[in-house]
N, C-alpha and C positions, 0 to 999 in steps of 0.2 A: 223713550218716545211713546208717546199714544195718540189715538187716533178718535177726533174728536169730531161733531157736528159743529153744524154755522151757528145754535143757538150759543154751545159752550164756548166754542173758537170766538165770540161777539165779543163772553165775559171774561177773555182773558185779555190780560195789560200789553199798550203798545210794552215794543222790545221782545213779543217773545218769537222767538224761532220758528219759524214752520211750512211746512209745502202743502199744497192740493193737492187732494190724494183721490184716487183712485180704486178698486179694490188692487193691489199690486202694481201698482203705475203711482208715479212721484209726478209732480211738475216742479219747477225752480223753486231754490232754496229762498225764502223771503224773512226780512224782517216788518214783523206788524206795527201800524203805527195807532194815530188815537183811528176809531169810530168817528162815522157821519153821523151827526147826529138825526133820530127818529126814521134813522136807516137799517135796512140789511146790507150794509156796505163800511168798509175801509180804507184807511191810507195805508202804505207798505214802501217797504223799499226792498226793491230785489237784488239780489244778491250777482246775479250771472250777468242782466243787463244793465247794471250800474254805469253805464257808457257817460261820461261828460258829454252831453251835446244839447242844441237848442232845439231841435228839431228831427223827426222819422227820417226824413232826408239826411241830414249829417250821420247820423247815425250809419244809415247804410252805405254811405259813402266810406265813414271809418273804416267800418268791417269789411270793405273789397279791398280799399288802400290793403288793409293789410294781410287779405287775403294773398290780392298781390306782390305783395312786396315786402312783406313782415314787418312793416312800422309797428308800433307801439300804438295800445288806442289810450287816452286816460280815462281814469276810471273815477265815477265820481258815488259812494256810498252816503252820502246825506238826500240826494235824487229819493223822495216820495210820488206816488202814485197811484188813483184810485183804483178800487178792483173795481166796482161797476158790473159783476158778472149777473147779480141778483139768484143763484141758484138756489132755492132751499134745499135740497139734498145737499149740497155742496159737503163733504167732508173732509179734515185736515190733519195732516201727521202734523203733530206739536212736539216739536224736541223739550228735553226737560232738560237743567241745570245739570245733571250728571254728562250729560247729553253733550251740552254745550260745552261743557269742560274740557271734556274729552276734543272736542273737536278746536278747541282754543289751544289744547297742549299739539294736536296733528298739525296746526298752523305755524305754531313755535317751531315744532320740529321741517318745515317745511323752508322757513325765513333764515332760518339757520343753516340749511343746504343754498339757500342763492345768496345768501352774505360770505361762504365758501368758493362758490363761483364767481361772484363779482371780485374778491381776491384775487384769483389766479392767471 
C-alpha cells in the first residue's frame, strides 16, 4: 500500500483499490472508476455500501429491515458513484497488486468457511 495525493490518485487506472486516508484514519474500502473529464473528480464503486437499491430511502429502509429482523440486504458491486468532494489535499491509501492478492486469497479463505456452513 502507499499513500498517495489527488494529483497521483487522478493518474492512476479505474480498477485500482483504494480508501481516503487520513493521517492514521481510513474511510471505506473503494474501487476507482474512469475520471470526469477536466475535473478533479471520479466515478468509484464502494465496496461497504454496495446496497442494491434505487434510492437513499430504500436503502435505509434495507438496513433497519435488517437491523431488525436480520433479513439479508443485496448487495449490488457494479453500483458507481461520483466523489464530488473537490478536496485538494484530499490524500489516498492505494493498495498495490501484492496488496490485492493477498486480500483475494483472505476472500478465498473466507467463501470457503460459508460454503462449510451452508453444508451443515
Amino acid at each position: 500500500m502507499k499513500i498517495v495525493d489527488l494529483t497521483e490518485f487522478l493518474r492512476l487506472p479505474p480498477g485500482t483499490l483504494y480508501a481516503k486516508y487520513e493521517p492514521c484514519v481510513f474511510e471505506s474500502l473503494a474501487i476507482k472508476s474512469e475520471n470526469c473529464s477536466h475535473t478533479k473528480d471520479w466515478f468509484y464503486s464502494d465496496i461497504v455500501y454496495a446496497i442494491a437499491c434505487n434510492s437513499s430511502d430504500e436503502m435505509f429502509d434495507l438496513l433497519d429491515h435488517s437491523q431488525k429482523h436480520g433479513s439479508s440486504i443485496p448487495m449490488d458491486f457494479e453500483i458507481t458513484s461520483r466523489d464530488g468532494c473537490f478536496e485538494d489535499d484530499q490524500l489516498f491509501a492505494v493498495f498495490e497488486r501484492a496488496d490485492v492478492e493477498q486480500l483475494i486469497e483472505k476472500l478465498k479463505g473466507t467463501l470457503t468457511i460459508l460454503s462449510r456452513k451452508e453444508r451443515e
